[in-house]
C-alpha positions in Angstrom: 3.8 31.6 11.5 6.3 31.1 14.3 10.3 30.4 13.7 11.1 27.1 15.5 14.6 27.6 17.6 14.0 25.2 20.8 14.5 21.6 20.6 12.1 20.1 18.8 10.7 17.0 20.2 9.7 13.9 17.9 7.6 10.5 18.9 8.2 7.9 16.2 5.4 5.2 15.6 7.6 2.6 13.8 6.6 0.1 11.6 7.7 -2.8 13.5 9.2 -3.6 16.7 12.0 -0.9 16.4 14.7 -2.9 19.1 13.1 -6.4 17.9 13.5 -6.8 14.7 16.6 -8.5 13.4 17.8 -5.6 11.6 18.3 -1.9 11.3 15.2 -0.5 8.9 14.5 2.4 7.6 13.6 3.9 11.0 16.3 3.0 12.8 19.0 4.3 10.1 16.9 7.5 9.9 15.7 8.7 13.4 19.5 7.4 14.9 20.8 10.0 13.4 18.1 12.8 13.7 18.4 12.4 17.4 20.9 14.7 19.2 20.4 17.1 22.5 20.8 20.2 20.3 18.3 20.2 18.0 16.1 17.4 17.8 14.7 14.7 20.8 13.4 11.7 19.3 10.9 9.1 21.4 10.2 6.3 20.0 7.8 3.2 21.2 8.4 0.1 20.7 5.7 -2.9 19.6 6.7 -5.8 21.7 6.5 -8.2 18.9 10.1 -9.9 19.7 11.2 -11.1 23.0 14.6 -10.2 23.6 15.7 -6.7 21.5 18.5 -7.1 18.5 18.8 -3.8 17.9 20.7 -0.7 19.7 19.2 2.6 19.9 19.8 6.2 20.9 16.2 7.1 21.2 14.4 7.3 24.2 12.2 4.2 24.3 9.0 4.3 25.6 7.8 0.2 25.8 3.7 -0.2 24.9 1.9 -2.8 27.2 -0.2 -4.8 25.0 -1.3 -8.1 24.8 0.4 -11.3 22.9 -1.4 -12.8 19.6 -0.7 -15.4 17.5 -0.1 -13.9 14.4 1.2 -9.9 13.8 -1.9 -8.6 12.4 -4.0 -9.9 15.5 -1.5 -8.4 17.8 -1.8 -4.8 16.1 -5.7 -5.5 16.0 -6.7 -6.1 19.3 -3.9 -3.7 20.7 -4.8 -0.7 18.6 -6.8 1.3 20.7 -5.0 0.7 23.8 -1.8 1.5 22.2 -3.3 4.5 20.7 -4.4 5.9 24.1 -1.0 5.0 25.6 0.9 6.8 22.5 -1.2 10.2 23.0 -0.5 9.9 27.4 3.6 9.7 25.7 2.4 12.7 24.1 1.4 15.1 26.6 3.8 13.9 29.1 6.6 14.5 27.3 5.3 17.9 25.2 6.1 16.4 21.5 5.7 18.4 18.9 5.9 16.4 15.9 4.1 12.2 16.1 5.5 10.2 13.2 3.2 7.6 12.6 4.0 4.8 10.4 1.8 1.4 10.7 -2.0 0.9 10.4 -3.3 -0.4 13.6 -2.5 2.0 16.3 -2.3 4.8 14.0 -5.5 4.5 12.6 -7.0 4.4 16.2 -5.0 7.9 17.2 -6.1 9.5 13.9 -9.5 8.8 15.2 -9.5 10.0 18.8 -7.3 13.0 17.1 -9.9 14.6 14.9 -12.5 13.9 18.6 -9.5 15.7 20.8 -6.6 16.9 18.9 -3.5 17.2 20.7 -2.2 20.1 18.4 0.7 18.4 17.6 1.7 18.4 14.1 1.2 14.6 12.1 3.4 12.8 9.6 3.0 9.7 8.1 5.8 8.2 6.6 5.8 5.5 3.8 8.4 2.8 3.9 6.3 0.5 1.8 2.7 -0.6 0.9 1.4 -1.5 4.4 -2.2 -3.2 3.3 -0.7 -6.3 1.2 1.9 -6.5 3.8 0.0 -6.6 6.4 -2.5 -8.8 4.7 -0.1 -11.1 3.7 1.1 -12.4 7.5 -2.4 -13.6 7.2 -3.8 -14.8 4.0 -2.4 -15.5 0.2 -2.5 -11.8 -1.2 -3.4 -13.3 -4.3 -6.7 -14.9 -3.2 -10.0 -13.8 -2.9 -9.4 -13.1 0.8 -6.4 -11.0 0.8 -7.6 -9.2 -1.8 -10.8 -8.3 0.2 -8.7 -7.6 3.5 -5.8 -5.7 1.7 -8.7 -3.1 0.1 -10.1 -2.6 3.3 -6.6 -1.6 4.7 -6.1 0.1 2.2 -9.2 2.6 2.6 -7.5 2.8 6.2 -4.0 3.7 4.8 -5.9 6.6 2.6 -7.9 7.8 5.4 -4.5 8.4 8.0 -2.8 10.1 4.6 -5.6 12.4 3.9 -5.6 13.2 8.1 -1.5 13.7 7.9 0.1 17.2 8.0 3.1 15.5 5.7 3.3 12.6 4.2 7.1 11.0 3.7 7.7 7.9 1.4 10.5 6.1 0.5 9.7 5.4 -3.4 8.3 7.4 -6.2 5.6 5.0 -6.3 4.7 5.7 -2.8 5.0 9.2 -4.0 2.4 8.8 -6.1 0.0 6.4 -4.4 -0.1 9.4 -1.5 -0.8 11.6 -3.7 -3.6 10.1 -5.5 -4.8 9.0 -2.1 -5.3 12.9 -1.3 -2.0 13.8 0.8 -1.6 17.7 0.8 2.2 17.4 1.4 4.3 14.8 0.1 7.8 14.6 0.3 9.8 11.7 -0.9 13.0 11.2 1.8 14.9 8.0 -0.1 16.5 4.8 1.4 20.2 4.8 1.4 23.3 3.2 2.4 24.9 3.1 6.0 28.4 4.6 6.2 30.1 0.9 6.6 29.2 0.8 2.9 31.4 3.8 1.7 34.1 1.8 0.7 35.1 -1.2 -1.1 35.3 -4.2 1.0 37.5 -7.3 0.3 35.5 -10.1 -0.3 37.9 -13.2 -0.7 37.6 -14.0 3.5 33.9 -14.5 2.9 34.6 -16.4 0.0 37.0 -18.8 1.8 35.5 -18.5 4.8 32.3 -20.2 2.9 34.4 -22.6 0.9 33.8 -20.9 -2.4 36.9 -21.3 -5.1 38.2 -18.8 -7.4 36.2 -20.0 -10.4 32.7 -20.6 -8.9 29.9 -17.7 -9.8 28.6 -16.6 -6.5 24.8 -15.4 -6.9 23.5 -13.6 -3.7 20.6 -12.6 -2.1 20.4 -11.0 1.0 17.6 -9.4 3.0 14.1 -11.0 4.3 13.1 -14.1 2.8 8.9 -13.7 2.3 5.9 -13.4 0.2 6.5 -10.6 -1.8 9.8 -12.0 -3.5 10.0 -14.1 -6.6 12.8 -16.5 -5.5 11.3 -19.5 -7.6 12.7 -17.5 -10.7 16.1 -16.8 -8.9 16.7 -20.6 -7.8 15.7 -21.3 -11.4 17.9 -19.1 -13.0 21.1 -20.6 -11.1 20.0 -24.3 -11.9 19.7 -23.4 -16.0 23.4 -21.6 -15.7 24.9 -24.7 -14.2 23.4 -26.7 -16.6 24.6 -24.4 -19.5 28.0 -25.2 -17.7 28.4 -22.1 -15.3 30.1 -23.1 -11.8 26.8 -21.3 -10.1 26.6 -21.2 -6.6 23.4 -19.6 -4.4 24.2 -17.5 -1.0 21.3 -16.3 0.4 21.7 -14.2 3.2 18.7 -13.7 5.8 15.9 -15.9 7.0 12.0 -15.8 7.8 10.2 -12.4 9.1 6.6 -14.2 10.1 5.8 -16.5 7.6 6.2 -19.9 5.6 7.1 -19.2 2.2 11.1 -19.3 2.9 9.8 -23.5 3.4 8.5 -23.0 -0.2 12.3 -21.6 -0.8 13.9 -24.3 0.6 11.9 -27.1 -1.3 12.2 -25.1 -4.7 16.2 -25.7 -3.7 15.7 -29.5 -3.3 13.5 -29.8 -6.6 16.0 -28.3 -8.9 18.7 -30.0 -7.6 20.6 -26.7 -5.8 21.1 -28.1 -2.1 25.1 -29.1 -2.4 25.1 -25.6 -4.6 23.4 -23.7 -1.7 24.7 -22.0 1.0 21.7 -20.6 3.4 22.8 -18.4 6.6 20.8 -16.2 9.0 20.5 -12.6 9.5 24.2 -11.2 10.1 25.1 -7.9 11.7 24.2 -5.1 9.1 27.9 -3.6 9.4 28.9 -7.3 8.3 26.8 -7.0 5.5 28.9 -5.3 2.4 31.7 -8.2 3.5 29.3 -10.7 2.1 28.3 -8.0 -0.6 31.7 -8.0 -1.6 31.8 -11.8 -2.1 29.7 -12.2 -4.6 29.5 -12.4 -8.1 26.4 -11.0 -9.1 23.6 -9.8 -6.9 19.7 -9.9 -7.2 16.4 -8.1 -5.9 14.1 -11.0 -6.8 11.2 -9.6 -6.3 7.5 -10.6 -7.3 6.0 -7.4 -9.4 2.4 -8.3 -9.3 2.5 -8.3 -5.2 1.8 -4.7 -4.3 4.3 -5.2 -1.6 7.2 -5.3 -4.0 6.1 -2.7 -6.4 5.8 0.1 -4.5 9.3 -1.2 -2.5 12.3 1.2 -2.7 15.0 -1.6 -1.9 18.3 0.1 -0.5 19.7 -3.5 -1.2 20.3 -2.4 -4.9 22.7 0.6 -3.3 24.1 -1.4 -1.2 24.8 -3.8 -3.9 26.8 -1.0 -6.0 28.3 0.4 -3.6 30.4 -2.6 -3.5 30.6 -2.3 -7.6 28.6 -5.5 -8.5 25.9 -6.4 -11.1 22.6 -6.4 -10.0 19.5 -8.4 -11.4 16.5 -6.5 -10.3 12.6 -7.4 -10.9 11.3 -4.1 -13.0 9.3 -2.2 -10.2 8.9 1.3 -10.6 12.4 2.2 -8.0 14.4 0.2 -10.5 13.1 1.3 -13.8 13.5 4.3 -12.3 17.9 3.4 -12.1 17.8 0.9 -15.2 20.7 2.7 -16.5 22.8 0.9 -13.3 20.9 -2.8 -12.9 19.9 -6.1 -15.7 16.1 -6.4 -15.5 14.2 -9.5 -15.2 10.8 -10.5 -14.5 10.2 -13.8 -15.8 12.1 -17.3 -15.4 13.3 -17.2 -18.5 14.7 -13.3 -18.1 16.4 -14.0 -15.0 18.2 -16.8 -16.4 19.4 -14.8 -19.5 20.5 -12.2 -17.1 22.4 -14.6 -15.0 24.2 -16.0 -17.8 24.6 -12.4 -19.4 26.3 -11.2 -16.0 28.8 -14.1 -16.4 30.3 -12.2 -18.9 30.8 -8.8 -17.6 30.6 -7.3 -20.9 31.4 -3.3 -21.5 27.0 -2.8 -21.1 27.3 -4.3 -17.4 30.6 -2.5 -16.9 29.1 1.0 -17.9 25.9 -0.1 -15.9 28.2 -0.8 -12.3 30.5 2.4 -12.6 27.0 4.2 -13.5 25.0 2.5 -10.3 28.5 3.1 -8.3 28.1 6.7 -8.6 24.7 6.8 -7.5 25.1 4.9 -4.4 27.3 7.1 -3.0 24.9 9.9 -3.3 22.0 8.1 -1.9 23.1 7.9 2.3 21.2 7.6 5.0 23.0 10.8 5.7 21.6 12.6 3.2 18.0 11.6 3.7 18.1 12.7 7.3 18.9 16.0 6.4 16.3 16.3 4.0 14.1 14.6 6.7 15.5 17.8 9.3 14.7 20.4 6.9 11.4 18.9 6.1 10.1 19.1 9.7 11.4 22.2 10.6 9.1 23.8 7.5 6.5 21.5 9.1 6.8 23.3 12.6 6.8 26.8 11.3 3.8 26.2 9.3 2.0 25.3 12.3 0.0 28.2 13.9 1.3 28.4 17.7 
C-alpha cells in the first residue's frame, strides 16, 4: 500500500458530450468541483455530439476526433475503438492515475485493449443511470421486440465493464444494486444533489408575471428533458381532469427534445385534451435560472414511465431541487422515490396522477408535513457533499493500488 500525497490526476469519460449538452449533468456538477491545482487535476474528453458547446468548464478538455452519424448510438458505434485508442494516448501523455469511464461505446473498447495492455491506472465506472435502454431507445421502441433484444445485449456489455472496474459509483440505490448483482467488487453510491443557486428560497411572482400567470391559476411544472422514458400522457391528463373538476390548471413545461420524437407525441397529447391555450412550453434555460421557475409553480411533477428501465433505476435531482424551493412534488414510484415517500405524492397511473393533482390543490397538513420533511432533506443532498464523498472515495482507491 502506498499513501497518495501528490496530485492526483483524473481522465473523465462522460456520458455525453460534457461542453454540448444543453445543461450541467451529473458530471459536470461533480468533476467542477473536484478539480483544483492542489489536490486533484481533472481531464475530461469531450464526444463531439453538439456543434457549438453550451456549457463552461474548468477541466482540461481534451476534444476526440471521430466521425459524424446520424443517430447517437451509431456515432458511439463506429467511433468506439478509435476513441478508445485516442483515450489511453490522453492517458499516458498526461500520467493519469485514475480513468472514470462512464458510457458503453468507447469504454467497452478500452476495457478490452486494457485486460490485452493494461495501463496500470486504476478504473471506475460510474452510474448515472441505466445506459442499455437509454442507449437503445435513441434507436428503437424499448418496448418492442427490437429494443428489448438490443438493450440485453448492452446490457451484458454494461456487466462486463462493471465486473472489469476497480469501483463502481452510482447515483441511485437501484444502480446500487443492479452493480452489485452484476458482480462489482466495490460499489459506492455518491448521490445527485442540488447546485448552490438552490440554497435558498427564490421569489417566484416575476416568473409568474413574467409568463402571464394570475394569482389564482394552479401552475403544474415540469422541468428537465422531454423523452422516452417519461410518462407525460398521465401528467397532461391529470391537468385536463383538474380543469374540468373546476381547478384554474395551467401546464409549464420547462425543457425540450434530447435526440428523439416523443416530445411530438407530447405536443399532440396537449392538442387532444384540449391543453394548448393552458400550456406554456419553453426551452432549456440556464440551470442557475432554474429554482426561479421552481419557485413559480404550484406543484411539481417527475412523470416518469416505471416500466422503462431508464426511469426506474433514475435518481432525479429534480425532486431536490423541487423542495428545496418548498413545493409538492408528484413523483412516479421508482425505487429513488419510494425510497423519500415520506416528502413526495406518488402516482403511477392516469387516474393516480389526477387524484394527486387535485389532492395537492388543497395543501392539506399530509402535503405540509410531506414539504417541510422533503425541505430538510434537500438541503443535505449537495453536489457539495457528493464530491467529497467522491474525494474520499478515490483517494482509498489510490492507496489500495499496489505502486
Amino acid at each position: 500500500m502506498r499513501m497518495w500525497f501528490a496530485v492526483i490526476r483524473v481522465l473523465l469519460v462522460p456520458s455525453s458530450d460534457y461542453v454540448g449538452h444543453p445543461f450541467p449533468q451529473r458530471h459536470n456538477q461533480l468533476f467542477e468541483r473536484l478539480h483544483d491545482e492542489k489536490y486533484f487535476e481533472v481531464h475530461v474528453v469531450r464526444f463531439r455530439l453538439y456543434e457549438e458547446p453550451n456549457l463552461k468548464t474548468s477541466l482540461i478538455l481534451h476534444e476526440l476526433e471521430g466521425r459524424r452519424a446520424k443517430s447517437l448510438s451509431c456515432y458511439y458505434l463506429i467511433n468506439a475503438v478509435d476513441h478508445a485508442n485516442q483515450i489511453r494516448r490522453i492517458a499516458r501523455q498526461e500520467n493519469i492515475d485514475v480513468i472514470v469511464l462512464s458510457n458503453l461505446g468507447a469504454p467497452l473498447a478500452f476495457t478490452l485493449m486494457d485486460q490485452l495492455s493494461s495501463l496500470r491506472v486504476s478504473i471506475v465506472f460510474d452510474l448515472p443511470d441505466y445506459y442499455p435502454t437509454s442507449a437503445a431507445g435513441y434507436i428503437f421502441n424499448v418496448k418492442s421486440t427490437f429494443g428489448k433484444l438490443f438493450a440485453g445485449v448492452l446490457d451484458l456489455t454494461l456487466q462486463y465493464m462493471i465486473r472489469h472496474s476497480n469501483l463502481v459509483t452510482v447515483a441511485s440505490c437501484a444502480l446500487a444494486e443492479y452493480a452489485k448483482n452484476a458482480g462489482a467488487s466495490n460499489v459506492v453510491r455518491i448521490p445527485n444533489g442540488i447546485s448552490e443557486d438552490f440554497l435558498r428560497l427564490h421569489d417566484g411572482n416575476g416568473i409568474r408575471e413574467k409568463l402571464g400567470y394570475s394569482h389564482e391559476d394552479f401552475v403544474t411544472g415540469y422541468i428537465g428533458s422531454v423523452e422516452f422514458w417519461l410518462d407525460m400522457r398521465s401528467l397532461v391528463k391529470a391537468v385536463a381532469i383538474a380543469r374540468k373538476q373546476g381547478v384554474p390548471a395551467k401546464l409549464l413545461i420547462v425543457g425540450r427534445k434530447l435526440q428523439t420524437g416523443y416530445s411530438k407525441k407530447v405536443a399532440n397529447w396537449i392538442i387532444q385534451d384540449g391543453l394548448e391555450k393552458h400550456t406554456t412550453w419553453l426551452n432549456f434555460v440556464p440551470h442557475e435560472e432554474v429554482p426561479k421557475y421552481i419557485a413559480g409553480l404550484d406543484v411539481g411533477t417527475i412523470p416518469f414511465d416505471i416500466l422503462n428501465p431508464t426511469a426506474y433505476y433514475a435518481a432525479p435531482n429534480k425532486m431536490w431541487e423541487y423542495l428545496s424551493q418548498q413545493k409538492p412534488v408528484i413523483a412516479a414510484p421508482i425505487p429513488e422515490v419510494l425510497k423519500n415517500s415520506d416528502s413526495m405524492l406518488l402516482a403511477s397511473v392516469q387516474l393516480e396522477w389526477a387524484n394527486k393533482l387535485l389532492l395537492a390543490t388543497k395543501r392539506s397538513e399530509e402535503i405540509v408535513r410531506k414539504i417541510a420533511t422533503g425541505y430538510k432533506k434537500a438541503l443535505n443532498y449537495t453536489w457539495e457533499k457528493s464530491v467529497e464523498r467522491l474525494k474520499s472515495e478515490l483517494y482509498s482507491l489510490i492507496n489500495r493500488t499496489p505502486a
